[in-house]
N, C-alpha and C positions, 0 to 999 in steps of 0.2 A: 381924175387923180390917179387910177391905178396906169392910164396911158403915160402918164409925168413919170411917175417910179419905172415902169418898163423903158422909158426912154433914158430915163438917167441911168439903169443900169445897166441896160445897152452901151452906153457912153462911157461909163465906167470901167466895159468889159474890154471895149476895144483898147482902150487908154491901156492897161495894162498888161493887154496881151504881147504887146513885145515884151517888155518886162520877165512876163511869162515864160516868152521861148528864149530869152536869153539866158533863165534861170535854168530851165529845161537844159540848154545844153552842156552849161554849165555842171549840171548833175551829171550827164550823157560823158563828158572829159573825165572827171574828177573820182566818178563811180570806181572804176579797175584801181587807181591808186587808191583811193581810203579802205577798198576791201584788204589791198597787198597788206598795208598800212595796220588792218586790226587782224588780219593773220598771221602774221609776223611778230605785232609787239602786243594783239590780247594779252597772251599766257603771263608775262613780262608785268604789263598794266597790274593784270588779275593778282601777282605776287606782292605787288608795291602797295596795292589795297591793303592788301593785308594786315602789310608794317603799320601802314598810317591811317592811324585811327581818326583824326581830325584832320580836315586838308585846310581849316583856316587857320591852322597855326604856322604853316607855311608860305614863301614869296612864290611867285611866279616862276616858272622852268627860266632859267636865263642859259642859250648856249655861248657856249667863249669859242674863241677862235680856231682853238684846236680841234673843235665838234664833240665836244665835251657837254653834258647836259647839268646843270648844277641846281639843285630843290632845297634852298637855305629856308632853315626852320626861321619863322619874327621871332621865338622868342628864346634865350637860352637857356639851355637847359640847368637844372638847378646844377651849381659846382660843386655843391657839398653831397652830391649824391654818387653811390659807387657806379663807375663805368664800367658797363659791360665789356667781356673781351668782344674782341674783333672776331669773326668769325674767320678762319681762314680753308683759302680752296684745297680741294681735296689733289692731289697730283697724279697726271696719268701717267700712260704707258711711258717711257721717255723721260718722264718729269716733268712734262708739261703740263701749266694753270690753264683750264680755260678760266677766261672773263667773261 
């Protein structure tokens, strides 16, 4: 019995070890961009946490053509409730808004 279990998982191990090193390299590629990826837009992430207190009251990120990121809330918001102001950017040297 224990000769059956060591064979099978021998067979098992092989079976998957391509699998394995495909995964492998896949991580090996993909590693330096997902780190760019949460260096870049952590802080970003970390703020929109903040806003959104529930993430299932919202659709999926859908991007539009423009490379536009759009996060439409499912449900609307009550109408009869007052709207915040907009927050607006503060203006630099120049006049210029960062976005």
């Amino acid at each position: 019995m224990q000769r059956g279990a060591d064979m099978f998982l021998r067979g098992l191990r092989d079976e998957l070890d391509p699998a394995l090193q495909d995964l492998k390299g896949l991580a090996d590629r993909m590693g330096p961009a997902l780190q760019s990826f949460v260096d870049e837009m952590g802080p970003a992430m970390a703020q929109l946490s903040e806003q959104i207190e529930d993430w299932t009251l919202y659709e999926a990120p859908e991007m539009l053509p423009n490379g536009d990121i759009l996060i439409r809330r499912r449900e609307k918001l009550d109408p009869d409730a007052p709207e915040a102001a907009p927050e607006m950017p503060e203006h630099g040297p120049g006049g210029e808004i960062e976005l």
